[in-house]
C-alpha positions as CSV (number, residue, x, y, z in Angstrom):
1,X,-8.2,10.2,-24.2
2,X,-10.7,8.4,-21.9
3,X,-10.5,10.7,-19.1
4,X,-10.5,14.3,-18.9
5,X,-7.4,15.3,-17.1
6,X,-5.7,13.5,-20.1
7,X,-3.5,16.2,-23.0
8,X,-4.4,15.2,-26.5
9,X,-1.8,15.0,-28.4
10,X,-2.1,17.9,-30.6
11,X,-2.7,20.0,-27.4
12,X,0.9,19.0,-25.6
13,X,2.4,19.9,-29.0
14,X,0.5,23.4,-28.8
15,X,1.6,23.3,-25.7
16,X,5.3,23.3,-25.8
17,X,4.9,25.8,-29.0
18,X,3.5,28.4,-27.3
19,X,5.5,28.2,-24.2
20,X,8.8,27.9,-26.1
21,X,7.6,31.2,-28.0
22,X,6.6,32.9,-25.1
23,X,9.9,32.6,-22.7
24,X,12.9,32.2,-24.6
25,X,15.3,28.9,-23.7
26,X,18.3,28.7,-22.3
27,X,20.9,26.3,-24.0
28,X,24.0,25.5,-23.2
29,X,26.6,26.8,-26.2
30,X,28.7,24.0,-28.2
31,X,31.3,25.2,-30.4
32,X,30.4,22.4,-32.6
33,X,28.3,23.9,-35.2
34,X,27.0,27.3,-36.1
35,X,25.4,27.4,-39.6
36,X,24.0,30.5,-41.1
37,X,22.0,32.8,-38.7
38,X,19.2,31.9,-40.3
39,X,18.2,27.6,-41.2
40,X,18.0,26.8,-45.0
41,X,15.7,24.1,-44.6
42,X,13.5,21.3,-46.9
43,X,11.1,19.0,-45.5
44,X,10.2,15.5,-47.0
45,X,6.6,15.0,-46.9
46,X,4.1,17.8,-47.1
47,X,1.1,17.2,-45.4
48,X,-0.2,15.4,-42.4
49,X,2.0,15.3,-39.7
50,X,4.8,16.8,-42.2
51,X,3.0,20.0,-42.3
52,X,2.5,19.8,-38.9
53,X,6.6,19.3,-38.7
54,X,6.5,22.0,-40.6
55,X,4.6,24.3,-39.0
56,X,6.1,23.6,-35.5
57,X,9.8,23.8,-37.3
58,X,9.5,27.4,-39.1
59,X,7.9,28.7,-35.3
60,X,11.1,29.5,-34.9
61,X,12.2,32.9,-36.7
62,X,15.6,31.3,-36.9
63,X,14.3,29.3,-39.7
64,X,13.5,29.0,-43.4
65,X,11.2,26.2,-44.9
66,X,13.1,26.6,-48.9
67,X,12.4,23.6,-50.1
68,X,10.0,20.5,-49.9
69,X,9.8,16.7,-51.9
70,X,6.2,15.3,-51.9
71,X,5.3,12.1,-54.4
72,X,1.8,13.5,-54.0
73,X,1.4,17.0,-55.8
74,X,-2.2,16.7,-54.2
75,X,-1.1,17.3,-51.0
76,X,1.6,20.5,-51.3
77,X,-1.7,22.9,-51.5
78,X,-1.1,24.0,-47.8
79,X,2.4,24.1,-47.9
80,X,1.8,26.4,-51.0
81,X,-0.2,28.7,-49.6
82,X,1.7,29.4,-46.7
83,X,5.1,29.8,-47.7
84,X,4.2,31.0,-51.5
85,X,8.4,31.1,-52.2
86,X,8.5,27.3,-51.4
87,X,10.3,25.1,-54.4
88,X,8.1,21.5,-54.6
89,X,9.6,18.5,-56.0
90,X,8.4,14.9,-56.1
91,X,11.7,13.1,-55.8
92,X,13.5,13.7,-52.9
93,X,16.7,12.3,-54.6
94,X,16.3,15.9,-57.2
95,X,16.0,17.9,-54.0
96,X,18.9,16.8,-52.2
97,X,21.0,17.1,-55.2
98,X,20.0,20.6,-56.6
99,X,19.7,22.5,-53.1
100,X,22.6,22.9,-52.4
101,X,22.4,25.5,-49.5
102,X,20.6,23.5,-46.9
103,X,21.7,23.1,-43.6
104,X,18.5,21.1,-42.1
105,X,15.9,19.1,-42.8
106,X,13.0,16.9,-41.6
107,X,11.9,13.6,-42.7
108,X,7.8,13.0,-42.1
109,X,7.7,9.8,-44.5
110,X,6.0,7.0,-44.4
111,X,8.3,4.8,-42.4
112,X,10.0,3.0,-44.7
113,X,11.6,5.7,-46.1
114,X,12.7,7.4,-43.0
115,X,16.3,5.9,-43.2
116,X,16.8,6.0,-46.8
117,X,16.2,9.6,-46.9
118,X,18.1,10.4,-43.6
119,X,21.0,8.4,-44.2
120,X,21.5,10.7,-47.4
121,X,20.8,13.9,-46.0
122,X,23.5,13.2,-43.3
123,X,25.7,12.4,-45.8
124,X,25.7,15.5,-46.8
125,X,26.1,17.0,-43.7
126,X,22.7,18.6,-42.8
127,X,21.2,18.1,-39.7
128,X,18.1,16.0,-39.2
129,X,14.7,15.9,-37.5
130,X,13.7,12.5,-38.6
131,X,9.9,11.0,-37.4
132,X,9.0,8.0,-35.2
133,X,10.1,5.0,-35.5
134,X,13.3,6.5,-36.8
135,X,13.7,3.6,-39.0
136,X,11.6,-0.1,-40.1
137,X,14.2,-2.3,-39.7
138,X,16.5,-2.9,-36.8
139,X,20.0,-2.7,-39.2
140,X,18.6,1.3,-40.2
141,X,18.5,2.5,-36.9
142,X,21.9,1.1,-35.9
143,X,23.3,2.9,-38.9
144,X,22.0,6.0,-38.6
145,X,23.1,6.7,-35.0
146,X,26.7,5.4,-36.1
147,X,26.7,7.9,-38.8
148,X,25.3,10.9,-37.1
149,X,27.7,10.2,-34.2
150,X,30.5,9.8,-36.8
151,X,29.9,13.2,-38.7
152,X,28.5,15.1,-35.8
153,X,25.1,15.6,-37.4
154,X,23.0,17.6,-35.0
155,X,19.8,14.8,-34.5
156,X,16.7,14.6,-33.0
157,X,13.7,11.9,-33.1
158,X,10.3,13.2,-33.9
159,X,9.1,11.9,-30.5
160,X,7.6,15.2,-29.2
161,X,6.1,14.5,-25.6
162,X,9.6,13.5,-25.0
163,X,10.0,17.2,-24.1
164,X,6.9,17.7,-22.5
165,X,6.8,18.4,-18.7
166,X,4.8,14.9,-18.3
167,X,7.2,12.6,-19.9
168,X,9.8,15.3,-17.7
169,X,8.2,14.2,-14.4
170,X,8.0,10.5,-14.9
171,X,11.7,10.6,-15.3
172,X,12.6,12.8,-12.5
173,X,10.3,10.6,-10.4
174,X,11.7,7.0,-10.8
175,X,15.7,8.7,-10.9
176,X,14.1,10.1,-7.3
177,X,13.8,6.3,-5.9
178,X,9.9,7.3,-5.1
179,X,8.8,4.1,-6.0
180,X,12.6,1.8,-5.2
181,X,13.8,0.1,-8.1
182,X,11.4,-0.5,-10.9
183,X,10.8,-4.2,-11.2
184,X,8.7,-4.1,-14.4
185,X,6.7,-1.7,-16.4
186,X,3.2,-2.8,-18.3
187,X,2.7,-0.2,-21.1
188,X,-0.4,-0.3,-23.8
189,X,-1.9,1.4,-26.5
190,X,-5.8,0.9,-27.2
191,X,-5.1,1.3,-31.4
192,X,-5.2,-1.0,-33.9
193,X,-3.1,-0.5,-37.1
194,X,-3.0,-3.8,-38.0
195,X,-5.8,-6.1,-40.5
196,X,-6.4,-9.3,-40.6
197,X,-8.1,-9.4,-44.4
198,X,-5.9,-10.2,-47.4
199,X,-4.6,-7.4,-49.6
200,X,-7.5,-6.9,-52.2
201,X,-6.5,-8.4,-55.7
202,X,-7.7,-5.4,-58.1
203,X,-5.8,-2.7,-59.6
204,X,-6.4,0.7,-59.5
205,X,-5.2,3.3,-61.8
206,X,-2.7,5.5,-60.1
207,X,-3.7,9.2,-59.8
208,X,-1.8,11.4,-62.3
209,X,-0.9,13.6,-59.5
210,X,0.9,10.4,-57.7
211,X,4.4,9.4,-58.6
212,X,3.7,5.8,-57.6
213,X,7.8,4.8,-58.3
214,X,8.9,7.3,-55.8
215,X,5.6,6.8,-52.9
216,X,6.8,2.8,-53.1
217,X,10.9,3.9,-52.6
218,X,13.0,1.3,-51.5
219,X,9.6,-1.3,-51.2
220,X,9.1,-4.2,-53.6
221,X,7.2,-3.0,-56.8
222,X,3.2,-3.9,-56.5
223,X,0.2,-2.4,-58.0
224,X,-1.7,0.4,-57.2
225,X,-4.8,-0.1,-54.7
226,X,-6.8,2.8,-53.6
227,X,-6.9,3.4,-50.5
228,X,-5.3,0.2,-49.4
229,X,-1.9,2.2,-48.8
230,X,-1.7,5.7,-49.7
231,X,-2.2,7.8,-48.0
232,X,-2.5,6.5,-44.4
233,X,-3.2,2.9,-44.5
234,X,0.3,2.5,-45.0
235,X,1.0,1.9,-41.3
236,X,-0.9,-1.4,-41.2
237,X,1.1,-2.8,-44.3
238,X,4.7,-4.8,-43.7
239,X,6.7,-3.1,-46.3
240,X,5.9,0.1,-45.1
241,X,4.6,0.7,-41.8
242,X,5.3,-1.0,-38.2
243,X,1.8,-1.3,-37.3
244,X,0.4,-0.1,-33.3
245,X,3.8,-1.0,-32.1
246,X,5.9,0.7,-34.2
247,X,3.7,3.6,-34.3
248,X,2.8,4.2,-30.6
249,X,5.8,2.4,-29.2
250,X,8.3,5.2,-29.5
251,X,5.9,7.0,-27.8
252,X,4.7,5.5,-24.5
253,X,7.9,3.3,-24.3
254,X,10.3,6.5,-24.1
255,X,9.7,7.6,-20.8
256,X,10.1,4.3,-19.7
257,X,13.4,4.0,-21.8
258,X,14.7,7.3,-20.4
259,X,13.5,6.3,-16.6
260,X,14.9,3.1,-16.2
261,X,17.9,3.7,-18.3
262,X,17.4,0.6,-20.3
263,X,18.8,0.3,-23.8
264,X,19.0,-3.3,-25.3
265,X,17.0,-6.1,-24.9
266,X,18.2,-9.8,-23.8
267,X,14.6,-12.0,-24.8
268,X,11.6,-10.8,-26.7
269,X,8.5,-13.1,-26.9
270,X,5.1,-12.5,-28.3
271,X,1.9,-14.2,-27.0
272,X,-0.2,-12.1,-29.5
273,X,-1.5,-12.0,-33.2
274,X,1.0,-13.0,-35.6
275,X,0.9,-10.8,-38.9
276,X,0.0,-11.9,-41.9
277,X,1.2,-12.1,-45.5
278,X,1.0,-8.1,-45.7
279,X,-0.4,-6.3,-42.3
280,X,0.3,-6.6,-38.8
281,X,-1.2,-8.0,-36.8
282,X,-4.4,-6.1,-34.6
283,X,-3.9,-7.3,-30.8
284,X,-0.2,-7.6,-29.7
285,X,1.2,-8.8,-26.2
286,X,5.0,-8.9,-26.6
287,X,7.6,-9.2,-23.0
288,X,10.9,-8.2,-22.8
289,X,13.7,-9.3,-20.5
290,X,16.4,-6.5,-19.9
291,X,19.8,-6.6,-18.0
292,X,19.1,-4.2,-14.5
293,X,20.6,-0.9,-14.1
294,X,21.0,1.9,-11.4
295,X,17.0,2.5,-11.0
296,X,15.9,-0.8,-11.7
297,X,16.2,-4.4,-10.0
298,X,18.7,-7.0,-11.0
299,X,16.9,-7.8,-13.9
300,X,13.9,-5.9,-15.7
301,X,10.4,-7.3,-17.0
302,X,8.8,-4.8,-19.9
303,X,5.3,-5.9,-21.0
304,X,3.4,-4.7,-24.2
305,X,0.1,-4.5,-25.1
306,X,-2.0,-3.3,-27.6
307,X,-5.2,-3.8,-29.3
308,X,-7.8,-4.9,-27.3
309,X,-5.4,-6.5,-25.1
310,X,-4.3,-5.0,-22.0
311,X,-2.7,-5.8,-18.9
312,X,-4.1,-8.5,-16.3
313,X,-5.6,-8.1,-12.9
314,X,-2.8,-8.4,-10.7
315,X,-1.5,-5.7,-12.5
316,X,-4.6,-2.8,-12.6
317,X,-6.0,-4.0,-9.3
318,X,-2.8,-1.7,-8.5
319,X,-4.5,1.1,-9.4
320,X,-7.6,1.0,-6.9
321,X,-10.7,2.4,-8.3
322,X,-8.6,4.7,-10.9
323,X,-9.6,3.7,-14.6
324,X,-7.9,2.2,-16.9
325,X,-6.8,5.0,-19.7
326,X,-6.6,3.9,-23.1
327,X,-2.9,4.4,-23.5
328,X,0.0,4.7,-21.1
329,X,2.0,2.4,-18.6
330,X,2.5,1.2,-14.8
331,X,6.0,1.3,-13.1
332,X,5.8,-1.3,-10.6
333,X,8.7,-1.0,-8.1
334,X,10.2,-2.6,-5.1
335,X,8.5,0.5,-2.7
336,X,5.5,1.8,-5.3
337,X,3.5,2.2,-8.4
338,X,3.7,4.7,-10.5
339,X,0.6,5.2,-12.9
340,X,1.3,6.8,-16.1
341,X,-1.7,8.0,-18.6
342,X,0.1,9.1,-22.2
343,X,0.5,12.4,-21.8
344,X,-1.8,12.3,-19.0
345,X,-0.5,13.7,-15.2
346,X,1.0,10.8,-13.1
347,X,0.3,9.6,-10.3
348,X,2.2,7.7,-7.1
349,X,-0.1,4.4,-5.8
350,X,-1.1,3.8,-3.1
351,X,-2.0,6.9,-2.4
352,X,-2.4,7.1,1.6
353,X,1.9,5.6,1.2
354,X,2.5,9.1,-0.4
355,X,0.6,11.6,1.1
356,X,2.8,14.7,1.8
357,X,5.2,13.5,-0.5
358,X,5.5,15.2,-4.4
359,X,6.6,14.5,-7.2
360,X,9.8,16.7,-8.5
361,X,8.4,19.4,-11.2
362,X,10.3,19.6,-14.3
363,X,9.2,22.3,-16.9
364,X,8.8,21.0,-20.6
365,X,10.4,22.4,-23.4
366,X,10.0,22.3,-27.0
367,X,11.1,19.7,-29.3
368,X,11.4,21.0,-32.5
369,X,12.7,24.9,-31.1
370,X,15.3,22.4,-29.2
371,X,16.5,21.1,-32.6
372,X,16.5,24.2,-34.3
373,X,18.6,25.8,-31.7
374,X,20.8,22.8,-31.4
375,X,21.7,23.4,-35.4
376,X,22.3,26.9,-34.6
377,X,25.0,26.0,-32.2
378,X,23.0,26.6,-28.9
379,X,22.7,23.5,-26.7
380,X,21.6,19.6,-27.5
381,X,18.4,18.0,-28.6
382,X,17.1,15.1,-25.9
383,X,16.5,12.7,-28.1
384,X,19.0,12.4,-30.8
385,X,20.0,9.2,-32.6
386,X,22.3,7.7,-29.9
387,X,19.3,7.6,-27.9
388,X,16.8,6.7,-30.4
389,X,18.5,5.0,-32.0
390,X,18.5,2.0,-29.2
391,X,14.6,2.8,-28.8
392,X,14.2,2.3,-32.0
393,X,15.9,-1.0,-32.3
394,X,13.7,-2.5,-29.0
395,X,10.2,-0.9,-30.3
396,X,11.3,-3.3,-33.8
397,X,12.5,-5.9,-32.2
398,X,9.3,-6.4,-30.6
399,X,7.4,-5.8,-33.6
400,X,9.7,-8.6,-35.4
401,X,9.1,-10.9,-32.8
402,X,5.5,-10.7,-33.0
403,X,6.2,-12.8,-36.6
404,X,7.5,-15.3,-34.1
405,X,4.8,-16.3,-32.1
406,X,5.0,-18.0,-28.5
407,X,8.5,-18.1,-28.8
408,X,11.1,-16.7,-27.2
409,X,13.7,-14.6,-29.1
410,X,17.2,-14.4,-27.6
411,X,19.1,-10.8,-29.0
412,X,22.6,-10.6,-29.2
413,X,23.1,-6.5,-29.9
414,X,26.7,-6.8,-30.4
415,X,25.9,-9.4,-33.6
416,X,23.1,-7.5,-34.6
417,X,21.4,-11.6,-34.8
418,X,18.4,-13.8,-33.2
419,X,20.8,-16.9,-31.9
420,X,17.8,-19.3,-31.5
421,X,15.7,-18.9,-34.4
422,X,17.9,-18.4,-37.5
423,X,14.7,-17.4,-39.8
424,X,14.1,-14.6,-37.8
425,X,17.3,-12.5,-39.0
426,X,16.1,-12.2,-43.0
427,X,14.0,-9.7,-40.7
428,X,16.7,-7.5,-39.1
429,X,17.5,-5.8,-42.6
430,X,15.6,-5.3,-45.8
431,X,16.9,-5.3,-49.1
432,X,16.2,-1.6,-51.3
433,X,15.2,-1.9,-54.3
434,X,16.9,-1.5,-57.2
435,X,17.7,2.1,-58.0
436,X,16.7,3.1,-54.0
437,X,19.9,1.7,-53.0
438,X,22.0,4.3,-50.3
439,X,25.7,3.7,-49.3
440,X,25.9,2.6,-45.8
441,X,22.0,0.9,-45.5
């Protein structure tokens, strides 16, 4: 972060551990589902922010890491180590069919096999903790919040500073009416998964510790390049990552989701790079029109950035002689600004308008304790797939329309379709390859 009263990251998630370990919660019961005292649980993916997954899952005593599927036996040597009983597998097909005892699991996957994975797991009735962006196509994340509605699949998005007491107070501030109805938001991220260079034309041999098959999943087959993809390039790619958008989307646009009680966009249009023949692009400025609700006015202007782009002067000269942070967003409403650093403390502008008045404090909670004790029976998770679900689909609407350049998309949700620019819907679902195919995707 650029400024010091910022949270990284991977402190808000030490965060919320510690204080969800240290007081217990308090859920509301639902008689919907009690599994075993103890979670039988497999995680797909192994290291990275899987193990992390991991690590913040099995926190809870409540729960049992059994199993994991990894297409990289190079990275399982953590996971190893600390739970020694641990049975490793490289395709996450095997897993699903031989464990038979599992009641949860998590999906920490590249992104494009987030909903392949899911969607079978919930299937089979086992309760999901699936990562950001929940799917990469627009058609995935409307069927996976159909089905986890339809079977009662305890769900939960991995979008962690959802919980945290920041994300907490934004909401609570705008429901307030601190700043009126919210007009339009203006939320960026400074990072750049994206490239402009073609994919390289070598071949590389595939590491014999590497199931290539199973890494590409439902992708088109192509050769192996080192380093180009595996094992985190992958975000910057088409087939298998959503770029800055996808990737810091779900996070900076939830609080503004959650806030303004928007779902479903009516126009999406892009005045930034277009991608090319296999990355994203690197600077992206999408806009979205929304139909008003309760806390906002009649209609409602969202604006992205990311990159080095960023939002104009009419829009930071709001914030006086406060700096610019490298991520977050600015509610503009009919009475006030709110200024909103990622994970960063907010703040109402101007600030002589609000002295004496606060801000309502909300305490965080913990994400992935949340979901465990939701599968247990004891309360809900706060962001499960009805919710990010519809996140998901505007965060990847406006990553499609960034294919679309200087033109203006009009989305009709009940068709699932782009009505002015028929090219555009080849986008909206991807075909799975042969062999990858799941029922219902």
């Amino acid at each position: 972060m650029s400024n010091s009263n910022s949270i990284s990251r991977r402190s808000a998630l030490k965060q919320m551990t510690t204080a969800a370990l240290a007081a217990p919660m308090v859920f509301r019961h639902l008689a919907q589902a009690a599994p075993n005292e103890t979670l039988l649980h497999a995680s797909f993916g192994a290291d990275g922010m899987a193990f992390a997954d991991i690590s913040s899952l099995t926190a809870s005593k409540f729960l049992k890491l059994v199993a994991v599927a990894e297409v990289d036996l190079t990275r399982v040597k953590k996971v190893k180590e600390r739970f020694p009983e641990v049975r490793i597998y490289q395709d996450w097909r095997e897993l699903l069919d031989k464990e038979k005892g599992l009641n949860s699991v998590n999906v920490s996957t590249p992104d494009h096999m987030h909903a392949p994975i899911t969607m079978r797991a919930m299937q089979q009735g086992l309760h999901v903790y699936t990562q950001k962006p929940l799917t990469q196509t627009i058609y995935e994340s409307r069927q996976l919040a159909r089905v986890a509605r339809e079977k009662k699949i305890v769900s939960q998005m991995g979008i962690q500073i959802h919980s945290h007491e920041v994300h907490k107070t934004v909401v609570a501030t705008v429901h307030a009416g601190l700043i009126g109805k919210v007009k339009e938001v203006h939320s960026w991220s400074g990072k750049q998964w994206g490239d402009h260079k073609e994919r390289p034309k070598r071949v590389d041999p595939v590491p014999p510790t590497l199931n290539w098959d199973l890494w590409l999943g439902v992708a088109a087959e192509r050769p192996f390049i080192a380093g180009y993809y595996h094992p985190s390039e992958w975000r910057k790619r088409l087939d298998f990552g959503t770029g800055t958008f996808g990737d810091m989307g779900c996070h900076i646009l939830d609080p503004v989701f959650a806030a303004t009680g928007v779902t479903i966009p009516l126009k999406v249009r892009s005045e930034g790079d277009k991608p090319n023949a296999d990355s994203w692009g690197l600077d992206n400025q999408v806009h979205y029109t929304f139909r008003g609700t309760s806390y906002t006015t009649e209609t409602f202007q969202l604006h992205w950035y990311n990159g080095k782009l960023r939002p104009g002067e009419e829009v930071t000269r709001l914030l006086g002689s406060r700096k610019l942070h490298d991520q977050g967003s600015i509610y503009i409403g009919t009475e006030g600004v709110l200024y909103s650093p990622y994970i960063g403390p907010p703040v109402l502008l101007p600030e002589e308008r609000y002295q004496g008045k606060t801000m309502p404090k909300v305490p965080g909670d913990n994400h992935y304790l949340q979901f465990v004790e939701a599968c247990r029976g004891n309360g809900q998770t706060s962001a499960p797939f009805d919710y990010a679900g519809p996140l998901t689909e505007a965060v990847l609407l406006g990553c499609l329309a960034t294919r679309f350049p200087k033109t203006t998309l009009e989305w009709n949700a009940d068709t699932m379709t782009i009505t002015n620019e028929k090219s555009a819907n080849q986008f909206v679902k991807r075909e799975y390859r042969k062999g990858f195919e799941v029922p219902g995707l």
